[in-house]
FIMI-379734 format. One record per residue (C-alpha): x, y, z. Coordinates in pm, 1 decimal. Layout:
BEGIN
PT         u         v         w
PT         X         Y         Z
...
***
This chain:
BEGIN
PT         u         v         w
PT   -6930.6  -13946.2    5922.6
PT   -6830.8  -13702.1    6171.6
PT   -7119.8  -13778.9    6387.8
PT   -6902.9  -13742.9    6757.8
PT   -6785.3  -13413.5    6622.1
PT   -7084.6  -13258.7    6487.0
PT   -7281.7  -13316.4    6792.6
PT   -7041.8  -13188.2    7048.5
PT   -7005.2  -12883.8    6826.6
PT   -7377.6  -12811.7    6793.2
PT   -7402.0  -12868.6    7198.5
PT   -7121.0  -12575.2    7211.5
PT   -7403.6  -12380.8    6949.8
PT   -7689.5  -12539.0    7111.5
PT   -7607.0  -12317.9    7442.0
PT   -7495.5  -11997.3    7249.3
PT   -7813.2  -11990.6    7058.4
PT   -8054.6  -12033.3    7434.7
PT   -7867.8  -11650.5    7492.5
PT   -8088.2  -11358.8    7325.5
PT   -7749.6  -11136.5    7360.3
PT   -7381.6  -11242.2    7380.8
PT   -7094.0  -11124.7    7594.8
PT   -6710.0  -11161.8    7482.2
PT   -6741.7  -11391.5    7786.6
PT   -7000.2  -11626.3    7647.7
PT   -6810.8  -11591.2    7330.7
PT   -6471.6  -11706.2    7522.0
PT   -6680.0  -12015.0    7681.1
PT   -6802.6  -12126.4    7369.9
PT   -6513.3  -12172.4    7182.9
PT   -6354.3  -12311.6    7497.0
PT   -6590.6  -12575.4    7399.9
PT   -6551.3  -12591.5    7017.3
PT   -6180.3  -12598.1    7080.2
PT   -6208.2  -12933.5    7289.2
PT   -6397.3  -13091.6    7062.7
PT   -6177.5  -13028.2    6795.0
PT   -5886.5  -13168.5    6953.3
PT   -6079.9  -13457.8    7024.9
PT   -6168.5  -13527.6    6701.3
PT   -5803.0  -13528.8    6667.7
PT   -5801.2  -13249.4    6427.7
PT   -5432.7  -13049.4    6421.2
PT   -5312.6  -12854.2    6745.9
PT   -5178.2  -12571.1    6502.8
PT   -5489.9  -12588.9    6292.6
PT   -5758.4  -12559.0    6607.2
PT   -5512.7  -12256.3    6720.1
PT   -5541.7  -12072.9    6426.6
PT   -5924.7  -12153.8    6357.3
PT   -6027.9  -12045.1    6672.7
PT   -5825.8  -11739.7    6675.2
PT   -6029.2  -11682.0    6366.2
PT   -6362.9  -11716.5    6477.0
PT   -6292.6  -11566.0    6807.5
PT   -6208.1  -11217.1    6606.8
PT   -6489.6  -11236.4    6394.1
PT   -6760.9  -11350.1    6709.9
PT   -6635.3  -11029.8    6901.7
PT   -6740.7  -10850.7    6665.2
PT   -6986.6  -10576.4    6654.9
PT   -7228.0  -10701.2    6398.5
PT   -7222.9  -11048.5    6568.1
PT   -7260.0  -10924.9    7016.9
PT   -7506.2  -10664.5    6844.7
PT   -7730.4  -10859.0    6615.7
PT   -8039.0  -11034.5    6706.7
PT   -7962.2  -11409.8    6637.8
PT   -7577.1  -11367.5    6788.8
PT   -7572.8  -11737.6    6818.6
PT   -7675.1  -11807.1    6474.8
PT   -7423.5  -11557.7    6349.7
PT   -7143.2  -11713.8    6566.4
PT   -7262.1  -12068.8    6353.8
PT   -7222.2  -11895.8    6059.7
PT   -6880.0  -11795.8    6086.0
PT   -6779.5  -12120.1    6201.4
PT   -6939.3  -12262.0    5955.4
PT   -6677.0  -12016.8    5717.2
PT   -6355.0  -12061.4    5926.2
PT   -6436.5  -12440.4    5870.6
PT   -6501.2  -12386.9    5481.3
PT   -6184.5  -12177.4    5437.0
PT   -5921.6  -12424.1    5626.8
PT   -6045.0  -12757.2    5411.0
PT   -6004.1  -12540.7    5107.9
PT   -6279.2  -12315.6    4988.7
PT   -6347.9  -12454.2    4666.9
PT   -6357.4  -12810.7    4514.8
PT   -6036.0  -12900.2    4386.4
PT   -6102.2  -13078.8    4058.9
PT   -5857.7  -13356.1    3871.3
PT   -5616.7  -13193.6    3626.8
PT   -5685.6  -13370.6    3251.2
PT   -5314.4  -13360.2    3044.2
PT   -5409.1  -13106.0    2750.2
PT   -5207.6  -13401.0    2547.4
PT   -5297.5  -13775.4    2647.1
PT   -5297.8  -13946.5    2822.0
PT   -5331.9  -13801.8    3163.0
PT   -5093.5  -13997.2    3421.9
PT   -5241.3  -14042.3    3793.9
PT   -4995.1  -14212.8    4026.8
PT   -5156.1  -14324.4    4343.1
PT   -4928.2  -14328.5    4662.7
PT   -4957.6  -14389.0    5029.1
PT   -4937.9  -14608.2    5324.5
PT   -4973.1  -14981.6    5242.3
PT   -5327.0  -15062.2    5405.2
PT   -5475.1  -14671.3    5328.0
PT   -5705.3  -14799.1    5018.8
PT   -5455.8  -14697.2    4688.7
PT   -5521.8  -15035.7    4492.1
PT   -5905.7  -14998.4    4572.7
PT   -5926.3  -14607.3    4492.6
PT   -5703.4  -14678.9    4177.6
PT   -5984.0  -14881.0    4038.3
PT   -6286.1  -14652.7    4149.7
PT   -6130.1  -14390.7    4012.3
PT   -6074.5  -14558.2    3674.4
PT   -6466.6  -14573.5    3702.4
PT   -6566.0  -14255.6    3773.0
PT   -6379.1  -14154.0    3484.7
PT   -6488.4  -14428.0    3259.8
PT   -6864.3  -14325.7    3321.2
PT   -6753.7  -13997.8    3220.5
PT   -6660.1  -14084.6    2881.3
PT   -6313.7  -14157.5    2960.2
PT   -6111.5  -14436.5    2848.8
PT   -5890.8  -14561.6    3168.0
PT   -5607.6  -14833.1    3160.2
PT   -5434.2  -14960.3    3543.1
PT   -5139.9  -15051.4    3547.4
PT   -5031.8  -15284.0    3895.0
PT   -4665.2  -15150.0    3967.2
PT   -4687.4  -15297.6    4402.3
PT   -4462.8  -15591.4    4296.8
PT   -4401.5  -15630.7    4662.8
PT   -4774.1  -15718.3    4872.4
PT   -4905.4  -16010.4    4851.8
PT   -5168.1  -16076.5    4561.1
PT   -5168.0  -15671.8    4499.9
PT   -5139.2  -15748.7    4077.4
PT   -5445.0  -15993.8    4141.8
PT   -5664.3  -15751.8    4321.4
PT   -5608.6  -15494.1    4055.2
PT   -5686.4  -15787.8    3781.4
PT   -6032.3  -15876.4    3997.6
PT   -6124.4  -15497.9    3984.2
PT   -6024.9  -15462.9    3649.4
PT   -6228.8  -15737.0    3506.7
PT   -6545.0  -15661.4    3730.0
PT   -6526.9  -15266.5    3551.5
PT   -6417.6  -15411.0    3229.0
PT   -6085.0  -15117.6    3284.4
PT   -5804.1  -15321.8    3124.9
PT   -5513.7  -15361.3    3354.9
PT   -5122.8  -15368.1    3255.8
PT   -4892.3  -15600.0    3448.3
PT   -4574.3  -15737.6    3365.2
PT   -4602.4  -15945.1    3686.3
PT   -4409.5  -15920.8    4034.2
PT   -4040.3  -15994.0    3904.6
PT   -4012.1  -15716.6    3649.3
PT   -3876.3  -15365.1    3833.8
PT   -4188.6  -15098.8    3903.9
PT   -4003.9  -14832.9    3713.4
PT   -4000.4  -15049.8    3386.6
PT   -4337.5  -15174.8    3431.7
PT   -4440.0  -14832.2    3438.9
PT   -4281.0  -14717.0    3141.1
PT   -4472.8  -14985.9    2995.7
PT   -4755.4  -14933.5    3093.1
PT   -4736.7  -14574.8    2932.9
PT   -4628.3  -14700.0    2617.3
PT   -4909.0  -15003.9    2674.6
PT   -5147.5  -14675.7    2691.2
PT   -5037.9  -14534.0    2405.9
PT   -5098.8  -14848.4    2197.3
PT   -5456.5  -14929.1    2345.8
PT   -5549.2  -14558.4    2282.7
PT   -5611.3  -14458.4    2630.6
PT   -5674.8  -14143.7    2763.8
PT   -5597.9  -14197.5    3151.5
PT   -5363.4  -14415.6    3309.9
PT   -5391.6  -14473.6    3676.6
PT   -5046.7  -14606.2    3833.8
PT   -5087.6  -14823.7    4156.9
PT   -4752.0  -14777.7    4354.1
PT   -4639.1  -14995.5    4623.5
PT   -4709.6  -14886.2    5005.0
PT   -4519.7  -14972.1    5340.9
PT   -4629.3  -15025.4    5679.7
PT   -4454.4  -14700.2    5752.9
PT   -4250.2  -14461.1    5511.5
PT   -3875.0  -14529.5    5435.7
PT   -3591.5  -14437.0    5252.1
PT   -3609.1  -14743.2    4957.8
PT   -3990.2  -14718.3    4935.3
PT   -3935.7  -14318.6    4847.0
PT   -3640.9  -14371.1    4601.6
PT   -3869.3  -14581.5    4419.1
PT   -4166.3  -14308.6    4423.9
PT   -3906.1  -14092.3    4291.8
PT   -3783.1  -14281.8    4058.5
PT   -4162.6  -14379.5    3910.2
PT   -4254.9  -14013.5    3912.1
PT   -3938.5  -13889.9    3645.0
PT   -3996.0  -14144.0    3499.2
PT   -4379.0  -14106.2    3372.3
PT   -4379.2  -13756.5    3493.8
PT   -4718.7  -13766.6    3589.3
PT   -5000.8  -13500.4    3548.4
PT   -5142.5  -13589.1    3893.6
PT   -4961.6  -13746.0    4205.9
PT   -5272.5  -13826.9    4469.4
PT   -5154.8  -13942.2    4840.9
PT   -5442.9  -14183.2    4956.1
PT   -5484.7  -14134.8    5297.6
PT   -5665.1  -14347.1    5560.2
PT   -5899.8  -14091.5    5760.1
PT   -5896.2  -14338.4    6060.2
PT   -5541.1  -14251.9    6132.6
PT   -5643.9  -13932.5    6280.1
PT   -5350.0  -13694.1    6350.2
PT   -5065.5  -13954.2    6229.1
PT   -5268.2  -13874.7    5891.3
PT   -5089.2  -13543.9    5857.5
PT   -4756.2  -13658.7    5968.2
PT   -4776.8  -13869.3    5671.6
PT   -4882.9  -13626.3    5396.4
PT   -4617.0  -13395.5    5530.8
PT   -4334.1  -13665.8    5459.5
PT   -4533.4  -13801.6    5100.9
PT   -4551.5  -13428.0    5005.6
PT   -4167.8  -13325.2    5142.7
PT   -4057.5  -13579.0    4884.6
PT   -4286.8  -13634.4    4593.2
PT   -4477.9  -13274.6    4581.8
PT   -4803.6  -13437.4    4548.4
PT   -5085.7  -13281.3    4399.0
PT   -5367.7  -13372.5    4585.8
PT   -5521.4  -13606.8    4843.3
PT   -5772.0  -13893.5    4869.4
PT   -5943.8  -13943.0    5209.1
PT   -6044.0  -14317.0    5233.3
PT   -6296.0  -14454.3    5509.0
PT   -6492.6  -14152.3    5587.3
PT   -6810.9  -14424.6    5641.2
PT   -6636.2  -14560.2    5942.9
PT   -6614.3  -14449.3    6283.1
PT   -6340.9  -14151.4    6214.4
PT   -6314.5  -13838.8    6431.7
PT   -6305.5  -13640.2    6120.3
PT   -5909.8  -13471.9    6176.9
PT   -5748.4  -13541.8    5884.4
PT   -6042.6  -13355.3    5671.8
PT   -5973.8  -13072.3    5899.3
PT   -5587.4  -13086.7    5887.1
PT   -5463.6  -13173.4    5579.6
PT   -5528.2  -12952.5    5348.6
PT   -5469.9  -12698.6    5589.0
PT   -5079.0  -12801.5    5727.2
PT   -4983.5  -12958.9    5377.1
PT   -5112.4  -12697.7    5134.9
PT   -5308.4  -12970.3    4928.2
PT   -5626.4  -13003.1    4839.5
PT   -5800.6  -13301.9    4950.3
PT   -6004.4  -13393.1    4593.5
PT   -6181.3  -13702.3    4670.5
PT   -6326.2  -13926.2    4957.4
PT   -6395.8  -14250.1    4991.7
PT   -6746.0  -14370.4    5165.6
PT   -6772.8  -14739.5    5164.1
PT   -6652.3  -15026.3    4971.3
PT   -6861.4  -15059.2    4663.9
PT   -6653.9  -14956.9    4327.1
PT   -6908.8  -14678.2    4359.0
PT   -6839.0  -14540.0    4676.9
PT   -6622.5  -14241.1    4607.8
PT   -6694.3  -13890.4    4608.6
PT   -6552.0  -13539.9    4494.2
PT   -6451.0  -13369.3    4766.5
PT   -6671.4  -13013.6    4826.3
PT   -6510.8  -12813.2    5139.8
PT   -6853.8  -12628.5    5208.7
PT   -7088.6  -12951.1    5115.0
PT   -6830.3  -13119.6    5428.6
PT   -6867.6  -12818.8    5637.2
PT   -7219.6  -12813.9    5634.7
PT   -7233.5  -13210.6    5684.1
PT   -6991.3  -13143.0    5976.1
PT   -7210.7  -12893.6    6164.4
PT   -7528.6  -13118.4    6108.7
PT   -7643.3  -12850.1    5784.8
PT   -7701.9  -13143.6    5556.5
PT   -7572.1  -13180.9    5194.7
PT   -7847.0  -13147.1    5007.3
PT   -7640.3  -13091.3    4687.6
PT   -7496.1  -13418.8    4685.1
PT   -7848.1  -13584.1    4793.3
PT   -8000.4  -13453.8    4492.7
PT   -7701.3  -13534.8    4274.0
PT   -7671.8  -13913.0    4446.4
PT   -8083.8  -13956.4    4392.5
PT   -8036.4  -13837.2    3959.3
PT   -7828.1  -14139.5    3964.9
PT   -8053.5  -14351.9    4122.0
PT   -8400.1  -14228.1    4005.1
PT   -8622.9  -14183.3    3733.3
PT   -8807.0  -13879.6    3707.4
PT   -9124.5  -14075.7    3590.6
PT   -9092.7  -14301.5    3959.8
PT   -8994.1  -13970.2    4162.4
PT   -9325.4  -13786.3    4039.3
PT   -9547.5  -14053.6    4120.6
PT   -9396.4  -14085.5    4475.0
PT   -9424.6  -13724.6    4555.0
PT   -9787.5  -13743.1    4435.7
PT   -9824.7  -14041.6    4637.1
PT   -9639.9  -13860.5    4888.2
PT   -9877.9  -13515.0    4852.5
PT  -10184.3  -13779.5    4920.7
PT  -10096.8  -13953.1    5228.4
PT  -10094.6  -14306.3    5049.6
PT   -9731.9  -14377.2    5029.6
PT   -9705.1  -14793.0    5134.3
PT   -9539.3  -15062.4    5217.0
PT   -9507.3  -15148.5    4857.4
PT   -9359.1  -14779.6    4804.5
PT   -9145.5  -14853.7    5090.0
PT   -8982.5  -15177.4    4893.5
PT   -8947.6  -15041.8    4594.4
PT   -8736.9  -14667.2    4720.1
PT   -8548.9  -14880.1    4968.4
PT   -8445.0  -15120.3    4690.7
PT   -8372.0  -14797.8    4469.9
PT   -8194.1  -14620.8    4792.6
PT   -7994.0  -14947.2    4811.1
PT   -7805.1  -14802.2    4476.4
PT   -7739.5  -14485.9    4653.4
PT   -7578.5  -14630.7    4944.0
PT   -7550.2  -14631.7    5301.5
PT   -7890.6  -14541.6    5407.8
PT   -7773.3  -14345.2    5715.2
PT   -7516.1  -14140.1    5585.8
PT   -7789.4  -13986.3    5326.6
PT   -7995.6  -13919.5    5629.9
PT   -7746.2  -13696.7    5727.5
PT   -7734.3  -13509.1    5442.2
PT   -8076.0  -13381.2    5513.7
PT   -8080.6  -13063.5    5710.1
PT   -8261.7  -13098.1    6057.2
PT   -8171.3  -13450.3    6043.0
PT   -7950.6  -13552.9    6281.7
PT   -7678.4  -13792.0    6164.7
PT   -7691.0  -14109.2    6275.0
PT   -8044.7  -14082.9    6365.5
PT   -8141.8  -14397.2    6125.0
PT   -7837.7  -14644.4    6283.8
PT   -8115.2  -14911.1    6200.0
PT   -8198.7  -14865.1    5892.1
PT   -7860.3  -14925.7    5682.4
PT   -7983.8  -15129.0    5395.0
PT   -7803.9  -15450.1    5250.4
PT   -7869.9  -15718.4    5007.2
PT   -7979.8  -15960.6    5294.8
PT   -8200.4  -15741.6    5502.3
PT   -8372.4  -15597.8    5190.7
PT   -8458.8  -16011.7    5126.4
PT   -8586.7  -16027.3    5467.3
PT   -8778.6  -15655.3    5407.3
PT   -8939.5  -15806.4    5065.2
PT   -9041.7  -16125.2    5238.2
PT   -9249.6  -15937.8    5519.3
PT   -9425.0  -15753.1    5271.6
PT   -9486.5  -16028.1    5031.9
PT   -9639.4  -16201.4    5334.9
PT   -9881.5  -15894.2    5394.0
PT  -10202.7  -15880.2    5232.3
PT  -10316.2  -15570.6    5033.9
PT  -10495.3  -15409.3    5264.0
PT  -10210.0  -15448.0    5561.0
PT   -9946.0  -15333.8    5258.3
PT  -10191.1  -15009.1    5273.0
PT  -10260.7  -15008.1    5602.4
PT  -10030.7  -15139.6    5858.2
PT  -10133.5  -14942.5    6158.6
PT  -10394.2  -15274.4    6138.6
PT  -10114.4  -15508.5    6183.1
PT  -10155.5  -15622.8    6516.7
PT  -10009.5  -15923.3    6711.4
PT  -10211.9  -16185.6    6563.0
PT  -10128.6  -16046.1    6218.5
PT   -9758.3  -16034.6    6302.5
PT   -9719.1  -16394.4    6381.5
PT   -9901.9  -16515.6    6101.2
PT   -9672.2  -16267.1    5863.6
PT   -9345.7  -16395.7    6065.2
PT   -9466.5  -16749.5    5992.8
PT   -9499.2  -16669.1    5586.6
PT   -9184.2  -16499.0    5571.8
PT   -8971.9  -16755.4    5762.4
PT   -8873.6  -16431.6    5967.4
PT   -8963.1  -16329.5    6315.7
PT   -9224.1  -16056.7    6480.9
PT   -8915.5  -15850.8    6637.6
PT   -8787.2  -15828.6    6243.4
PT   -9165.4  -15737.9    6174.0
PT   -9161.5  -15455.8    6456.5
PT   -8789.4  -15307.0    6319.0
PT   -8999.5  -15240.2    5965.7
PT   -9304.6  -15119.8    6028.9
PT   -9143.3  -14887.6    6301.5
PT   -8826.5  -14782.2    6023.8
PT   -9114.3  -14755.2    5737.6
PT   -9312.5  -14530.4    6036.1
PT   -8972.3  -14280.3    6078.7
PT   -8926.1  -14284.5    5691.7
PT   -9323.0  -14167.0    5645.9
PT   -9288.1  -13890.9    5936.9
PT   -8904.6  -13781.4    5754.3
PT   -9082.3  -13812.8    5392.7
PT   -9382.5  -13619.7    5514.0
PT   -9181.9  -13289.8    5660.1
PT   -9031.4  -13245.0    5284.4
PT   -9315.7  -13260.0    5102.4
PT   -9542.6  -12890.9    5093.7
PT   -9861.2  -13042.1    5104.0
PT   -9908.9  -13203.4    5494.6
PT   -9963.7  -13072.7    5762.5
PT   -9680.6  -12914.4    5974.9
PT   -9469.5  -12884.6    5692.8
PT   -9140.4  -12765.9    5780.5
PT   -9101.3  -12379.1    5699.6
PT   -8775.9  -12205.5    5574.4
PT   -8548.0  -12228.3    5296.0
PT   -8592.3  -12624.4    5293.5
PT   -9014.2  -12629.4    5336.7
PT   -9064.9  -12725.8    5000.6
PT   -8757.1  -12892.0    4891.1
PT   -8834.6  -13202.0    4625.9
PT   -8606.1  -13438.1    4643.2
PT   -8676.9  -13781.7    4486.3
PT   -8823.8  -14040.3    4712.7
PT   -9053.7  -13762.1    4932.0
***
């Protein structure tokens, strides 16, 4: 996420930080640069004014031209202006004092509100809660069924009265539906339109005084870009919303909406989406995205993705493995097929610090390349499972013959199990060349 953006901006730092002392000229060069890239990540014109305006004032300062890492301290106050416009702190979802606590999900048709609806139910559902949907989109095609698919596959009951009855009634209903089933959250899926209008608004309206909800969260596609604003200006003009959900932050987006919104609408943006999975959704941190912005990593939500994922009793023996040099193919298989729970492989990559997002394009794991990963090693013998710098050509071909897979496949492993070693190896204290600093002897669970 973010990868275009974070690497022009750390080009902009990469040539501040080569100066031992900075002049307001340097200073006015760089954030010619910063600037540029911000607009091209199609991040608010009124937002970049103001932001740079901000960390132009603070860069000029004296304690920044006078201090001996000026270009670290100009990072550091970006990395602050940046903080400050996506919100400062976490924004967190409101619970009703008195249940059950009403979350009506609106937006563009298309932006992910029917999808989010259901992961959200989920997230609060492993957290002891006891979530009902109710499918009020009478309107798109098969909307009530995909709620009813989702519903059954997270056991979250769903409430329908089918696509004939108003949306108003059906979600009265469902509140009353609530009521009777003793739940404690009840997630409203609205209808959505290609664009916003007058009828599709009334009905929002209408909806909202009519089950007064306790939360009202715009979902947002973030591969809009700036049209992304425009619409949580209009959503919040009429409905006052409470909060926003940023949906396809895996993809290919220039990252302005994460920048913008909160900023021009006042809003907090609460949670993002990451992929597809039910899983795949995230509470939003404005310093955790700063930091994965500017190529800091997000160690934070590593460690809190990897507790998920791990057992303590599996991460000790890998870091002891790890502390010995004798971490193998084997070892490989079983963290990638753990990793696989944690999702995309690369975007955890780039929540390390000093790794550069994007740096493991290769190595995104799915079900079918995993099968293909545990047939290659299956086809190795012990000692090439604990040694593979002996795999050579002859070996290749005869493990691409017992794996019904092919010696390019073979080469893409052993050299992604190579850059996982080398990454595994600068985290743990014990080799060689272990990285110094703040992060030299970080733990985290698979190295």
């Amino acid at each position: 996420m973010f990868e275009s953006l974070g690497e022009k901006l750390n080009n902009a730092f990469k040539r501040l930080k080569s100066k031992g002392k900075l002049t307001e000229a340097d200073i006015k060069v760089g954030m010619r640069e910063i600037k540029m890239a911000l607009l091209e990540a199609d991040v608010n014109y009124k937002v970049v004014r103001e932001f740079i305006s901000a960390v132009s004032e603070r860069a000029v300062g004296v304690e920044v031209l006078e201090s001996l890492l000026p270009g670290q301290q100009v990072v550091k106050i970006v990395h602050e202006e940046m903080i400050r416009i996506m919100g400062t702190t976490q924004a967190k979802l409101t619970i009703a004092s008195q249940p059950p606590t009403v979350v009506m999900m609106v937006g563009l048709q298309g932006a992910g509100k029917t999808t989010h609806a259901a992961k959200l139910a989920n997230m609060y559902k492993k957290q002891g809660k006891k979530p009902l949907l109710v499918a009020c989109d009478i309107y798109r095609p098969a909307a009530i069924d995909q709620l009813q698919v989702l519903g059954e596959q997270l056991d979250i009951p769903v409430f329908t009265l089918g696509n004939k009855e108003n949306p108003v009634k059906i979600a009265r209903e469902g509140l009353k539906e609530a009521w009777r089933r003793g739940c404690d959250m009840v997630f409203v899926d609205t209808a959505g339109r290609l664009h916003i209008d007058e009828e599709l608004m009334q009905e929002l309206q209408n909806i909202k005084k009519e089950v007064n909800p306790t939360e009202i969260l715009l979902t947002i596609d973030a591969m809009i870009g700036q049209d992304a604003v425009n619409v949580a200006e209009h959503f919040n003009e009429l409905l006052d919303v409470t909060g926003v959900i940023l949906t396809k932050l895996d993809g290919d987006t220039r990252g302005g909406a994460a920048l913008s919104v909160r900023h021009v609408t006042g809003k907090p943006i609460k949670f993002i989406g990451v992929g597809e999975k039910m899983d795949a959704i995230e509470p939003f941190y404005p310093d955790r995205m700063a930091s994965r912005i500017l190529g800091m990593g997000d160690v934070l939500s590593l460690i809190e993705k990897a507790e998920q994922a791990f057992d303590e009793k599996k991460a000790a023996e890998l870091e002891e493995k790890m502390r010995k040099a004798t971490f193998t193919l084997d070892d490989y298989l079983d963290q990638l097929e753990q990793i696989k729970g944690m999702g995309n492989l690369d975007q955890l990559m780039g929540m390390i610090p000093g790794i550069k997002p994007g740096a493991l394009k290769d190595a995104k794991v799915d079900e079918k390349a995993l099968a293909h990963i545990e047939a290659i090693i299956k086809s190795m013998t012990r000692k090439e499972r604990e040694h593979p710098e002996i795999i050579n050509g002859s070996r290749k071909k005869r493990i691409a013959l017992g794996s019904g897979t092919s010696v390019e496949e073979i080469n893409k492993l052993l050299k992604q199990f190579d850059q996982m070693r080398k990454m595994m190896k600068q985290f743990t204290s014990g080799g060689k060349g272990s990285r110094k600093g703040p992060f030299g002897r970080m733990k985290i669970p698979f190295g």
